[in-house]
C-alpha positions in Angstrom: 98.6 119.8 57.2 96.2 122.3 58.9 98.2 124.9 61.4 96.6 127.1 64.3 98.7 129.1 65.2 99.0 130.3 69.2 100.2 133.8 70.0 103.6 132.5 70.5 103.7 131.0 66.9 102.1 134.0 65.6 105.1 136.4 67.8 107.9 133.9 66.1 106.2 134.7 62.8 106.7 137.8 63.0 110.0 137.6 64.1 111.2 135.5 61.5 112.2 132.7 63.0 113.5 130.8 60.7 112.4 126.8 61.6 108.9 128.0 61.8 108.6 130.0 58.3 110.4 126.9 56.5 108.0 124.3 58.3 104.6 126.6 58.1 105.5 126.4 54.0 104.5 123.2 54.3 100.9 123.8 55.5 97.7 123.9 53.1 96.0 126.1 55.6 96.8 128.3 58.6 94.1 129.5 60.8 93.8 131.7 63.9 91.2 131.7 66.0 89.6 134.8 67.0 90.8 133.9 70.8 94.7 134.5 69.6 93.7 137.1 67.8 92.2 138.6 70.9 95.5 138.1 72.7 97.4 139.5 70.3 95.4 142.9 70.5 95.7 142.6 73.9 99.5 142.7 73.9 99.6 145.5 71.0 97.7 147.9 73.7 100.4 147.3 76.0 103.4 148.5 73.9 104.5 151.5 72.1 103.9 150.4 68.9 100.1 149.1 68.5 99.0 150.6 65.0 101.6 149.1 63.9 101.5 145.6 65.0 97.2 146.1 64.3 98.7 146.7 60.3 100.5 143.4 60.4 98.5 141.3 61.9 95.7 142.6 59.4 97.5 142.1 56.7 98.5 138.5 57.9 94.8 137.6 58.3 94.1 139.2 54.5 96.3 136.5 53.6 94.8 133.9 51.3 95.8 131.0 52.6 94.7 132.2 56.7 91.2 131.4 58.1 90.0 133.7 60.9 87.5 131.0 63.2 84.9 132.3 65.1 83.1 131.3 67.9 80.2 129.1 66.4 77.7 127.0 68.3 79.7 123.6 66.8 82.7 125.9 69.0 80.9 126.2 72.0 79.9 122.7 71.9 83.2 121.6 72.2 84.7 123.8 74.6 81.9 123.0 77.3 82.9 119.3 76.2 86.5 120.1 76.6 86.5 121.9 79.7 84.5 119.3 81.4 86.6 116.6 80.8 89.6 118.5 81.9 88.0 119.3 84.9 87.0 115.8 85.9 90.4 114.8 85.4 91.8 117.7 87.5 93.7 118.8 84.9 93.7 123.0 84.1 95.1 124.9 81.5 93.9 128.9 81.1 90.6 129.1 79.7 91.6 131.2 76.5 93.7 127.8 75.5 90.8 125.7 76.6 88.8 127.7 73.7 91.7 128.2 71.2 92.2 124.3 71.4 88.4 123.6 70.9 88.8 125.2 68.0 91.5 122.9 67.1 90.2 119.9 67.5 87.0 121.5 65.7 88.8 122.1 62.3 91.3 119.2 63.0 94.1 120.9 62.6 97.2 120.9 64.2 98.4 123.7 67.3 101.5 125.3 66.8 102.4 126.5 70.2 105.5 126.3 72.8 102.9 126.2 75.6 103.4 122.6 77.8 100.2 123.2 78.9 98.4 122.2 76.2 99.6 118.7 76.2 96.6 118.2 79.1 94.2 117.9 76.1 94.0 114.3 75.1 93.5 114.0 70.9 95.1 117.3 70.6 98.2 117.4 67.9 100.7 119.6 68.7 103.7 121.3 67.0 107.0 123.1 68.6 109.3 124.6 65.1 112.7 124.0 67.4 
């Protein structure tokens, strides 16, 4: 199994919550797309303690076993696609998602998120570590 993690899986991570280390050990990959990454920087600046979280999310990504994804045309493709569809169907989730799960379904991997939101994106296969 391929994981992409969402901020909130990445926060839990980091936290050490339990169900999600002993299910993400199962994974052959973990990626996180540059949008989460992104949010997460965003969130650092708005604490006390950003060089610190900067440190551990770098070392995270140094990992091995984690693929940073950019934005590539193939990306863009899909999100235009994505959002589209969504819109025709009058369905809306936050645009950062609508990109993090393009990449998703780009690298068909699964999302591991606690966002119900992201259940508006048909084909999309998601994961909750309760």
């Amino acid at each position: 199994m391929i994981a992409l993690l969402d901020t909130n899986a990445y926060t839990a991570l980091v936290r050490g919550e339990r169900g999600l280390l002993q299910r993400l050990a199962s994974a052959e990959r973990v990626l996180m797309s540059s949008i989460v990454v992104g949010e997460l920087e965003y969130g650092f600046r708005h604490g006390n303690r950003y060089a610190k979280n900067l440190a551990t999310l770098d070392e995270f990504l140094a990992e091995p076993y984690v693929d940073f994804l950019t934005i590539t045309r193939a990306t863009t493709h899909r999100y235009g696609l994505l959002s589209a569809e969504l819109r025709r169907m009058g369905r809306k989730i936050p645009t950062n998602d609508a990109w993090i799960a393009s990449h998703v379904l780009e690298h068909n991997a699964e999302l591991w998120t606690r966002d119900a939101h992201f259940a508006e994106v048909d084909g999309l296969r998601i994961s909750d570590w309760k």
